[in-house]
C-alpha positions in Angstrom: 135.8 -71.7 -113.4 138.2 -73.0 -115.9 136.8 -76.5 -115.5 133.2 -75.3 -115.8 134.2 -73.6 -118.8 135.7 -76.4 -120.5 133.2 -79.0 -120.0 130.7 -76.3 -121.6 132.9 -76.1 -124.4 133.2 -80.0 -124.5 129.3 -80.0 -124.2 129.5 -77.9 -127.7 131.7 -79.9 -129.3 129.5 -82.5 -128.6 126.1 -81.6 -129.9 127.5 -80.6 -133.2 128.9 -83.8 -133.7 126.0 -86.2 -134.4 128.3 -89.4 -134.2 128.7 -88.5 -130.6 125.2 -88.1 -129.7 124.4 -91.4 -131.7 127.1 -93.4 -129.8 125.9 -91.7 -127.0 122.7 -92.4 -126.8 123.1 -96.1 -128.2 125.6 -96.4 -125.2 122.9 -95.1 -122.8 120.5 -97.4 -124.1 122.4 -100.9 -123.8 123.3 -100.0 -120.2 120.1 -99.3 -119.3 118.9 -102.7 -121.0 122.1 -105.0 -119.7 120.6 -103.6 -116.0 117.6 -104.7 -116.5 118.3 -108.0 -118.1 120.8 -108.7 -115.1 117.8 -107.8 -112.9 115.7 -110.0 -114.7 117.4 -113.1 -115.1 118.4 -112.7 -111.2 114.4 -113.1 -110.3 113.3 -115.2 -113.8 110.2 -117.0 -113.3 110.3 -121.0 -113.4 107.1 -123.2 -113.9 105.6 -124.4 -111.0 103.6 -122.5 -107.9 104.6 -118.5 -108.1 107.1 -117.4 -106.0 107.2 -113.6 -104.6 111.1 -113.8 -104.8 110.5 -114.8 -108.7 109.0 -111.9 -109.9 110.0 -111.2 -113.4 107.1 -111.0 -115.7 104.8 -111.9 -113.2 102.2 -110.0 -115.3 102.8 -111.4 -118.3 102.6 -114.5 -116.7 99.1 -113.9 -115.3 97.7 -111.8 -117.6 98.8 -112.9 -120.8 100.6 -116.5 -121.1 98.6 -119.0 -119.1 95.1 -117.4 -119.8 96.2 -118.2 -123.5 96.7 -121.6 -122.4 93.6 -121.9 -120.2 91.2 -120.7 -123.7 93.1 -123.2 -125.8 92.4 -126.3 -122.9 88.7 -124.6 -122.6 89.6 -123.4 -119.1 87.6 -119.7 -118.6 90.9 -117.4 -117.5 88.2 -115.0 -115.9 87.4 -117.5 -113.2 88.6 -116.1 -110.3 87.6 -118.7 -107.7 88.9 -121.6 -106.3 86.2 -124.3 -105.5 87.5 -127.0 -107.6 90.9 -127.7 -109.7 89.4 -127.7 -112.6 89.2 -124.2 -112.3 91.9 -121.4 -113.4 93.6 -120.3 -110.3 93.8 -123.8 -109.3 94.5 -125.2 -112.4 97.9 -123.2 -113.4 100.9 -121.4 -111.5 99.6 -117.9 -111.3 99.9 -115.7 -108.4 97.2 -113.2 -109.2 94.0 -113.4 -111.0 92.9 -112.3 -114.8 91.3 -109.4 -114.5 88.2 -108.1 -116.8 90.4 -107.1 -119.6 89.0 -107.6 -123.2 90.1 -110.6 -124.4 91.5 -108.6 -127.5 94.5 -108.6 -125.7 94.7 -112.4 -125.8 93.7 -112.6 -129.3 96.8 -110.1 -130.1 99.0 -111.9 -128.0 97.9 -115.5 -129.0 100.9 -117.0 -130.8 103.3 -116.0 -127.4 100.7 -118.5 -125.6 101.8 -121.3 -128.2 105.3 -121.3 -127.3 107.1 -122.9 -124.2 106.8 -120.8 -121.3 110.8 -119.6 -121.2 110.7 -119.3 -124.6 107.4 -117.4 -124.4 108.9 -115.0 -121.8 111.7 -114.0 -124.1 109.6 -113.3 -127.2 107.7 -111.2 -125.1 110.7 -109.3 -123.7 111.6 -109.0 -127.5 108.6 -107.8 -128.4 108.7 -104.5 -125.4 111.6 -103.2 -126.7 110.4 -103.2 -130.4 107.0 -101.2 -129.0 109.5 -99.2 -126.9 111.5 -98.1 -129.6 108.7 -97.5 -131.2 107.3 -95.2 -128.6 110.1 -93.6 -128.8 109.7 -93.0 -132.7 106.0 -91.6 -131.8 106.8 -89.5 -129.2 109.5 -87.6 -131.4 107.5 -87.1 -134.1 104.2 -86.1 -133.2 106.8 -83.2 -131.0 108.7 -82.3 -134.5 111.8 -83.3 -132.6 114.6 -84.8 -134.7 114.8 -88.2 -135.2 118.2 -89.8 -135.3 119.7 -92.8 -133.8 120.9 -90.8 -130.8 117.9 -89.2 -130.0 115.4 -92.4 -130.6 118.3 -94.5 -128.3 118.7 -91.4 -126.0 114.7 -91.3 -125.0 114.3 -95.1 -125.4 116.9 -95.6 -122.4 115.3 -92.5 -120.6 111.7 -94.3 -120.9 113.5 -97.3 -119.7 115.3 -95.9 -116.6 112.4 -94.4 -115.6 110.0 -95.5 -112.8 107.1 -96.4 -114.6 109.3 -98.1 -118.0 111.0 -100.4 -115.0 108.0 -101.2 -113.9 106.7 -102.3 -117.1 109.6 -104.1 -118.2 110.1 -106.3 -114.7 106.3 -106.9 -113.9 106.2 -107.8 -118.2 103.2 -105.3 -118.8 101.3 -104.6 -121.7 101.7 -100.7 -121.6 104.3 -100.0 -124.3 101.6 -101.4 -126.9 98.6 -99.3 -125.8 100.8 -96.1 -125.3 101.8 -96.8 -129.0 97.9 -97.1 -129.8 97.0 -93.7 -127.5 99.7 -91.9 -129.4 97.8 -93.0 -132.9 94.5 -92.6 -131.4 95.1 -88.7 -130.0 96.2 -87.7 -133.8 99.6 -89.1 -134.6 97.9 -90.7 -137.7 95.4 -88.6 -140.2 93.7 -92.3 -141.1 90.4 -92.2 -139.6 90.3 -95.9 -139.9 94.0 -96.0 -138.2 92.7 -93.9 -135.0 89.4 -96.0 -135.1 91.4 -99.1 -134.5 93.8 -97.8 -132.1 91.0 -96.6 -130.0 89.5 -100.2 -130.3 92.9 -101.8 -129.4 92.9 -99.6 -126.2 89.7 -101.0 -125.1 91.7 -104.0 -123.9 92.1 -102.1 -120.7 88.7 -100.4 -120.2 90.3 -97.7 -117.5 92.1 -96.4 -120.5 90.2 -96.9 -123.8 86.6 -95.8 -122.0 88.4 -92.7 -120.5 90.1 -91.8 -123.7 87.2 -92.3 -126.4 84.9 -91.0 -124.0 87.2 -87.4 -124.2 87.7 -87.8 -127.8 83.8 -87.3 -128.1 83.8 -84.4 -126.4 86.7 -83.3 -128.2 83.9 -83.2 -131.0 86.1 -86.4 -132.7 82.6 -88.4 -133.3 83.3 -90.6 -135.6 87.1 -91.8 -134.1 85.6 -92.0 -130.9 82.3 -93.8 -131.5 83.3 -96.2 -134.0 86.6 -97.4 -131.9 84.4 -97.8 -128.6 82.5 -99.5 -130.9 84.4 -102.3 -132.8 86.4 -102.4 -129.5 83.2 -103.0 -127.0 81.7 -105.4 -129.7 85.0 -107.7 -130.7 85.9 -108.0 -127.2 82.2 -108.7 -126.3 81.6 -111.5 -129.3 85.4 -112.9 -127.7 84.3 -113.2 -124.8 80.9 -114.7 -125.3 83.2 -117.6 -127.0 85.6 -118.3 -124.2 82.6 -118.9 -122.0 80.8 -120.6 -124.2 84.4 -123.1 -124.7 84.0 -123.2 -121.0 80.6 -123.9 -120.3 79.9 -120.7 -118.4 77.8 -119.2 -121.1 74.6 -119.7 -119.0 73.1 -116.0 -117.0 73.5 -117.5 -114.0 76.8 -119.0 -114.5 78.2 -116.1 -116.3 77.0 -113.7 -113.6 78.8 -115.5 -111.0 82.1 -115.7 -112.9 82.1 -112.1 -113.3 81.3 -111.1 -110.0 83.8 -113.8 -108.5 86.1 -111.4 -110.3 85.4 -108.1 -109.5 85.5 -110.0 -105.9 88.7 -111.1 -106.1 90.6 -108.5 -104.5 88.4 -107.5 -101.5 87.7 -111.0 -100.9 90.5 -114.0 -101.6 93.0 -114.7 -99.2 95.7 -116.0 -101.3 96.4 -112.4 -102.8 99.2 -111.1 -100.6 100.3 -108.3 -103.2 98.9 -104.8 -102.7 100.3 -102.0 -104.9 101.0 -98.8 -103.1 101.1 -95.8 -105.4 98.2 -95.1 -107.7 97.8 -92.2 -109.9 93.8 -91.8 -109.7 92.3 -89.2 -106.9 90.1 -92.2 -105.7 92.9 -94.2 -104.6 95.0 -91.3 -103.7 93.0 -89.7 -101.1 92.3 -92.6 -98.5 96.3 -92.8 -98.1 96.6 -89.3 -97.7 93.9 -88.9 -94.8 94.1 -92.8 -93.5 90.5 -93.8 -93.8 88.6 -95.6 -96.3 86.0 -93.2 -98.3 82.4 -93.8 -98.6 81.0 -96.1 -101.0 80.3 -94.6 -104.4 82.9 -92.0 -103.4 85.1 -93.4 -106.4 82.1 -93.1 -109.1 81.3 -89.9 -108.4 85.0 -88.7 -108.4 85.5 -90.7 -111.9 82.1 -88.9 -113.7 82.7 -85.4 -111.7 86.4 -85.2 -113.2 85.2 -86.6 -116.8 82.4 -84.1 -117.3 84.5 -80.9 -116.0 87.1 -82.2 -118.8 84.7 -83.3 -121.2 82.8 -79.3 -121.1 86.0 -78.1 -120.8 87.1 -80.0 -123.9 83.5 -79.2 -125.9 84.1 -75.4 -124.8 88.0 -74.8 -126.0 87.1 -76.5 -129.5 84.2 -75.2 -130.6 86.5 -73.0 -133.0 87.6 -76.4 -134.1 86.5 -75.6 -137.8 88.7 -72.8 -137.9 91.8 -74.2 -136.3 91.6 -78.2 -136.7 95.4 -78.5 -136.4 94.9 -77.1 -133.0 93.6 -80.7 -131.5 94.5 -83.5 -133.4 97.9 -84.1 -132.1 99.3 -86.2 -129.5 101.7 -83.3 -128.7 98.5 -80.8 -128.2 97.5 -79.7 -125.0 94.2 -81.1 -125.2 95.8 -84.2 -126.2 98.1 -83.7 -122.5 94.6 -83.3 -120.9 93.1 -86.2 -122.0 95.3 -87.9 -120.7 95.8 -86.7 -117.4 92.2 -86.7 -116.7 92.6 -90.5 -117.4 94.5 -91.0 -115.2 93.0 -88.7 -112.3 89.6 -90.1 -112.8 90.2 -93.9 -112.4 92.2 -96.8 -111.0 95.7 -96.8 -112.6 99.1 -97.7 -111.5 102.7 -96.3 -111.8 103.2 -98.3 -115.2 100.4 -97.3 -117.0 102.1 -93.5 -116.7 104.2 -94.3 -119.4 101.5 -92.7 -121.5 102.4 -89.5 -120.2 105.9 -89.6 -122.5 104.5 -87.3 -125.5 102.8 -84.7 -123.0 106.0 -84.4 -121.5 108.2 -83.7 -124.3 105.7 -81.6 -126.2 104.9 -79.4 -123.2 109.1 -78.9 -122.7 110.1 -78.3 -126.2 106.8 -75.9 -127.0 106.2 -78.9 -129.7 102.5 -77.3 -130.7 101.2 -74.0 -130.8 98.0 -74.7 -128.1 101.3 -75.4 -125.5 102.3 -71.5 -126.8 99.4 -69.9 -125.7 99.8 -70.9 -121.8 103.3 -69.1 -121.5 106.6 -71.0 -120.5 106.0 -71.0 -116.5 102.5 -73.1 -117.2 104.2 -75.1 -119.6 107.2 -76.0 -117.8 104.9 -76.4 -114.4 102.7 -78.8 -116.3 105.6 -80.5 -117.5 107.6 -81.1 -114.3 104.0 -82.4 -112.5 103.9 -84.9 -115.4 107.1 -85.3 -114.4 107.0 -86.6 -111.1 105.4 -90.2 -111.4 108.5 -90.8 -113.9 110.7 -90.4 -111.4 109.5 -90.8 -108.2 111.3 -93.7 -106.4 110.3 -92.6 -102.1 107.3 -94.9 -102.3 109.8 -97.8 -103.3 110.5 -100.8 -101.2 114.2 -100.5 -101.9 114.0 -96.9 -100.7 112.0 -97.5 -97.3 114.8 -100.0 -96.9 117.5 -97.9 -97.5 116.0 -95.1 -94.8 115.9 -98.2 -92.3 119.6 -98.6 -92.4 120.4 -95.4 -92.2 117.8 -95.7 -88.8 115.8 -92.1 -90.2 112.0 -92.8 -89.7 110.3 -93.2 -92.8 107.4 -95.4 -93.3 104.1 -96.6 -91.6 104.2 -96.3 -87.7 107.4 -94.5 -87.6 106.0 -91.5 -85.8 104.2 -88.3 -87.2 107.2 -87.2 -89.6 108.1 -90.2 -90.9 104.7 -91.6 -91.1 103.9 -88.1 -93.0 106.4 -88.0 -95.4 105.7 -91.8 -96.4 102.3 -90.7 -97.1 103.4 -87.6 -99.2 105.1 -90.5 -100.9 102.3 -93.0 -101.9 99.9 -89.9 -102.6 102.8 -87.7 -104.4 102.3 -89.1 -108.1 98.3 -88.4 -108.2 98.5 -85.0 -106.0 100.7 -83.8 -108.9 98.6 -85.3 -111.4 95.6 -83.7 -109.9 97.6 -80.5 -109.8 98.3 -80.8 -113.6 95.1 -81.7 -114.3 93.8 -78.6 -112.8 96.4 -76.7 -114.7 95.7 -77.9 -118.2 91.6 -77.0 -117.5 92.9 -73.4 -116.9 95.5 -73.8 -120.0 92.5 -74.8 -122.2 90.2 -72.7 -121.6 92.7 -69.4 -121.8 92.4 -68.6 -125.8 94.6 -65.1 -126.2 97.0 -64.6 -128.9 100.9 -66.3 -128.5 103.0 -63.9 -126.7 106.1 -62.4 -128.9 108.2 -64.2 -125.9 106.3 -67.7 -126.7 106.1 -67.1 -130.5 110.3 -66.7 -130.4 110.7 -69.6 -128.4 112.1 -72.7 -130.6 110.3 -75.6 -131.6 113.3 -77.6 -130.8 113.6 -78.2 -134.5 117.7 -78.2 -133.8 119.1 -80.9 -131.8 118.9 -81.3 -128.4 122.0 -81.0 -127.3 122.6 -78.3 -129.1 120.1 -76.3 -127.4 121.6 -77.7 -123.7 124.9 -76.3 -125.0 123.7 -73.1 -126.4 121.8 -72.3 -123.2 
């Protein structure tokens, strides 16, 4: 007891000294990153063929350096086949395809492709921890939470150590930026023209920005969400008219093939070894739950069936909007959390792109709006802790099925009934507890009642952090 006691009073001690929590949390953050750089440099990428061992920035690699270089050559990056060498994937060292991003992301991204390819790598690498840093600066603000160098280093190493921020940061993703652009998008900035844009930049990955603007419509956001599908569906269109018009592939029937050579790729080539195995979207999530394939057109209707119930649900809880506008536009609101996890329920995403759940968490833990009030704290702590999960869930991970192996307890495919269950419960448990959020923020939105004297008392978390752990 007199240990316990004296670490609490060490814990006080601590949070009213800010030096401490900014040494603290700069500490935290330059482990985390010397980790990750070891990690990195161990498995750098070289030129030459791809190598599975050599994984570091393998995305950034394929979806960002060389089909920079193929447009300056004249070489169409969204050729996905193989029939000649002229051709991308014959052409340069990638181990994966260029998927039907909008080429916005290449324009934004064009001076990396410029550079040498190590040199290239690093800028980029620079360039992630900037955006994460300043994810970091969002996510505390939009959540009133202070903003000092201990806190900003404090969640920057958090958003690091976590499953989704390594994923990021070793496959050299793109994420950090369009998190930063979702967080403007939702309400961070009161610029119409600001929110149109980032709206616009999120279109790069259509299974975000079509989701997202498509929510902010029926978040009765019209102009926001109509003019940055807009400028984003029609830069990205006249961009990539011009890459295959470089490459000669500007003709119906070559164009056609090209794109359906690419939404091909994955079913059909036999060079793409690489299969990721936890998604966050329903679709993708129920076949590894129940070990069959689902009908065709299963995933379409699942995508529209989960963006209409949002989108009424949405329409329904802000038709007051006129009388409570501060309500909604606010990446910490609850309809803000919703839009997002509907995103990601209703189409193909991976573990990475979950780093845009960083503001829902932290504004449905510290009570950051008054829409997160309304719900009461068990809601708003069981919302948080589902967002929660795909952070930190590491049982689906390679390393982890390894580590089970040694210690010889039966965990993984073909390792009989339980250990073949609880690998599922692993692959499925990021969506399942999406979907369960999901669900949860539907009934949080639609309750309207007045805040509770027990929610109205609760704190803001205007104080610091720590000095709420201690006090509690």
């Amino acid at each position: 007891m007199g240990f316990m006691q004296s670490r609490i009073e060490w814990l006080k001690t601590l949070a009213k000294n800010r030096r401490y929590q900014d040494i603290a949390g700069l500490l935290a953050l330059v482990l985390v990153l010397l980790v990750m750089s070891w990690r990195l440099y161990s498995h750098a990428q070289t030129e030459g063929p791809a190598q599975l061992d050599h994984w570091a920035l393998a995305s950034y690699r394929d979806a960002i350096y060389y089909p920079i270089r193929a447009v300056l050559e004249g070489v169409n990056p969204y050729e996905s086949r193989r029939e000649s060498a002229e051709q991308y994937m014959q052409r340069y060292d990638v181990g994966s395809h260029f998927p039907l991003y909008s080429p916005l992301l290449l324009a934004l991204m064009f001076p990396l492709g410029l550079l040498p390819y190590g040199a290239s790598m690093l800028a980029f690498f620079v360039l992630n921890l900037g955006l994460l840093l300043l994810l970091a600066y969002l996510s505390l603000r939009s959540c009133q939470l202070p903003i000092t160098l201990g806190t900003l280093c404090g969640l920057a190493a958090a958003i690091t150590a976590s499953q989704p921020g390594r994923g990021n940061f070793n496959a050299g993703q793109a994420i950090l930026l369009l998190a930063c652009a979702a967080a403007v998008a939702l309400g961070m900035s009161q610029q119409r023209w600001a929110r149109i844009l980032s709206v616009a930049l999120l279109t790069v990955k259509p299974t975000i920005g079509g989701p997202l603007g498509l929510l902010l419509l029926a978040r009765r956001e019209y102009l926001v969400a109509i003019a940055g599908l807009g400028v984003g569906g029609i830069v990205g269109g006249l961009l990539m008219g011009a890459i295959f018009a470089r490459s000669g592939d500007l003709t119906y029937s070559r164009a056609t093939a090209v794109i359906q050579g690419n939404l091909s790729h994955f079913q059909d080539d036999p060079e793409h070894r690489y299969a990721h195995t936890c998604h966050l979207d329903l679709a993708s999530v129920i076949p590894k739950l129940i070990g069959r394939e689902l009908p065709a057109g299963t995933g379409l209707f699942i995508a529209a069936l989960v963006l209409l119930t949002t989108g009424a649900v949405l329409w329904y809880a802000t038709r007051d909007r006129a009388a409570l506008p501060a309500l909604h536009e606010s990446p910490a609101s609850l309809s803000s959390a919703l839009v997002v996890v509907a995103m990601f329920v209703c189409v193909y995403h991976l573990v990475y792109d979950a780093l845009l759940l960083v503001t829902p968490i932290l504004a449905a833990s510290f009570s950051a709006h008054e829409s997160w009030q309304r719900i009461g704290k068990r809601v708003r702590w069981s919302a948080a802790l589902l967002m929660l999960v795909p952070m930190v869930n590491i049982f689906f991970s390679e390393g982890f099925t390894r580590l089970m192996q040694r210690f010889s307890i039966p965990f993984g495919p073909d390792t009989g009934l339980l250990g073949d269950g609880l690998f599922r419960l692993a692959l499925t448990g990021n969506g399942l507890a999406l979907l369960a959020c999901w669900i949860l923020l539907l009934w949080g939105a639609l309750r309207h009642r007045k805040v509770s004297p027990e929610a109205r008392a609760e704190p803001v978390l205007r104080q610091r952090p720590l000095e709420l752990i201690a006090g509690n």
